[in-house]
C-alpha positions, 0 to 999 in steps of 0.5 A: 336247755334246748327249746323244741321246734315241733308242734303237732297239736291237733286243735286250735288252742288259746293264747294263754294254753302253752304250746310244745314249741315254747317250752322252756326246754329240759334240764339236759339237752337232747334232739327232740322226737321226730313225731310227737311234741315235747308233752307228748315225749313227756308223757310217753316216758312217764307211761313207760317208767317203773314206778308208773307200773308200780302204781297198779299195786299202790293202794288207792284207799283200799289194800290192793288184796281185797278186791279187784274191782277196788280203784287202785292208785294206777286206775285213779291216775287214769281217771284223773288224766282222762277227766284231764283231757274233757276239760282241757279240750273244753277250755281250749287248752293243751291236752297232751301238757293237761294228761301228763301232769295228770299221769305223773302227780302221784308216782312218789305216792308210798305204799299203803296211800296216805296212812303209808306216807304219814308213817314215812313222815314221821320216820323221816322227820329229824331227816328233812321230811317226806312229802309224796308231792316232792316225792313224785318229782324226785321220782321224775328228776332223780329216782328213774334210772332209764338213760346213761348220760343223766338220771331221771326222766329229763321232762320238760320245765312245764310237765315239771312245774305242773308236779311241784305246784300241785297245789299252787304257789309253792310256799315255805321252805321247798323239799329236798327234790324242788330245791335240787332242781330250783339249782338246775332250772328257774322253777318260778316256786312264787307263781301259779302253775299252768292252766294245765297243770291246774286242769289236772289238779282240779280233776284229781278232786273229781276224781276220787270224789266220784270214785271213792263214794262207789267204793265206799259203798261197793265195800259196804262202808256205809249206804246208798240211804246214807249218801243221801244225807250229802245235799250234792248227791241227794241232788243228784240222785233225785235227778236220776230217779226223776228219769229212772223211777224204778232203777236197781241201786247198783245202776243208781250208784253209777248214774250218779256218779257219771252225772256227778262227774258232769255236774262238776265238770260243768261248774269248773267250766263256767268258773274258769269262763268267769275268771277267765274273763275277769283278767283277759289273759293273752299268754301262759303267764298271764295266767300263772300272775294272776291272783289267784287260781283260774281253775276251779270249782264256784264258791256254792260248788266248793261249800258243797264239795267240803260236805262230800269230802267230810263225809268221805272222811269220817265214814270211809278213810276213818272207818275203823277197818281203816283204821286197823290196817293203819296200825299194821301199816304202821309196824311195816313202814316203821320197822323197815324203816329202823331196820334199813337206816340202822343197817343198809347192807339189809338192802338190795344190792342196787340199792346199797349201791346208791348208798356208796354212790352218794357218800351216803356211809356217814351221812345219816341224812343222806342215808335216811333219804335213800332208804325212804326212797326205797320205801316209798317206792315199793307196792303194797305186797312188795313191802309186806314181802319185804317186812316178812322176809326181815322179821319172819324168824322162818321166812328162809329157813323153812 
């Protein structure tokens, strides 16, 4: 592993921010860009990957099909790097390290957003499990084909550790991608993350807090009257109407959510500021032994926060025309799944490639693996396609 000699951050940063010219290097040795430090190389190959593209026909919450103005997962990882980066700066942190966990944290996601990846859950159950946060770094260390000598996106330990401990310490029995890296590079699987990495964790919650209440309402799932039965929007929304008297809803919605946005970005502040100093840390790893997470929401914004997601849980994500195209998705996910895993010679060519690359032909495990690959990384009109070309008796015969 090779430590990069470039720093090129703009801003002074903390003690315990981490810096490029620390980094704890790559898996493979390479020479280091001649312009732009080890997180920003990071977040360029990221940018520039397949699957990052691909996350423009991912479902958020909504099929990408019904509406173009409805948050896709592409348009969500782009207001989570952006909230990301108003925080880092804020907290005098690394930026660039804070956008790239951000970019990457949902390129495993599967197509049709979580009713697609607990369809893939239980196909791949008696095969070693599907997780879409391992997914995301198998798709990072492994799945990426863009270079002859190695495979996958070769990111540095700290852009990696970011993903695998998305949601802190990683407890348990590690999934099959954080154990082949575990092999290559220490990934210290018992500690907390960045103060980075959890910058960007933090604001994936603002995020679709914010963004899914105006897609709720904009899909008509429930009313600007019903958002007021939530204490924190109520709030807020009185706030806003205390200076708009007379606003149209349409401009409520959106000052409510960019208030929203601040008020919660206001609270992880003075949080972080507390437990900040509360344990003093001097260097990244102070912050990574510590006993809990640094950054967060206060203990009255959490209790707040939980109503909101509740709400959004049972109105939106469990709204029965959700819940209508969870038993569609269900049969697509389910049926291609049997069909691959039961004949691989129904894949792409490419794909079948790795499947004999990888000794795969008599191992069903491994095979169930590589055809959940292909699966999770498909779009969402990509897997319908798919589903059609198998089982539509006269999809090719017309």
């Amino acid at each position: 592993m090779e430590q990069s000699s470039y720093n090129y951050c703009a801003l002074p940063l903390a003690s315990y921010a981490s810096k490029p010219e620390d980094s704890l290097g790559r898996v493979h040795a390479e020479p280091e860009s001649r312009h732009r430090n080890a997180f920003q190389r990071d977040r360029d190959r990221i940018i520039h990957s397949s699957a990052f593209r691909r996350l423009k026909y991912k479902t958020q919450v909504f099929v990408y099909h019904e509406g173009d103005h409805y948050r896709t997962r592409l348009t969500h990882t782009l207001e989570v790097a952006q909230i990301a980066r108003t925080l880092a700066r804020a907290l005098m942190v690394n930026e660039d390290l804070a956008e790239t966990i951000a970019l990457a944290h949902d390129m495993g996601h599967t197509p049709f957003a979580h009713i697609g990846e607990d369809y893939l859950k239980i196909a791949m159950e008696p095969y070693g499990r599907f997780e879409h946060n391992d997914q995301s770094l198998r798709v990072l260390t492994t799945l990426e084909r863009k270079y002859p000598k190695w495979n996958g996106l070769n990111l540095t330990w700290e852009t990696l550790e970011g993903v695998i401990k998305h949601n802190g310490p990683v407890t348990g029995e590690p999934h099959i991608a954080a154990r082949e890296l575990q092999s290559k590079m220490d990934m210290r699987f018992e500690t907390y993350a960045s103060i980075e990495a959890q910058v960007a964790a933090i604001s994936d919650d603002i995020a679709y807090n914010n963004h899914d209440i105006e897609d709720g309402i904009r899909s008509g799932l429930f009313s600007i009257s019903e958002l007021e039965e939530v204490p924190l929007l109520q709030d807020v929304m009185n706030g806003v109407r205390a200076v708009y008297p007379d606003i149209e809803d349409r401009y409520l919605i959106q000052e409510t959510k960019r208030d929203m946005i601040g008020v919660m970005v206001d609270d992880v502040m003075e949080q972080t500021h507390k437990y900040l100093a509360y344990i003093k840390p001097e260097t990244p790893d102070d912050i990574r032994m510590a006993d809990r997470q640094m950054v967060d929401f206060s203990p009255e914004m959490y209790e707040k926060v939980k109503v909101l997601k509740e709400f959004l849980y049972n109105r939106m994500y469990k709204h029965y025309t959700i819940n209508r195209i969870g038993v569609k998705v269900e049969r697509i996910i389910g049926d291609l799944f049997k069909a691959f895993h039961k004949n691989y010679k129904l894949l792409p060519d490419n794909w079948q490639s790795r499947i004999k690359e990888s000794s795969a032909l008599e191992n069903e495990q491994v095979r169930a693996r590589i055809v959940a690959d292909y699966i999770a990384g498909m779009t969402d009109r990509y897997a319908i396609r798919e589903h059609e070309r198998i089982f539509d008796l006269y999809w090719d015969l017309r």
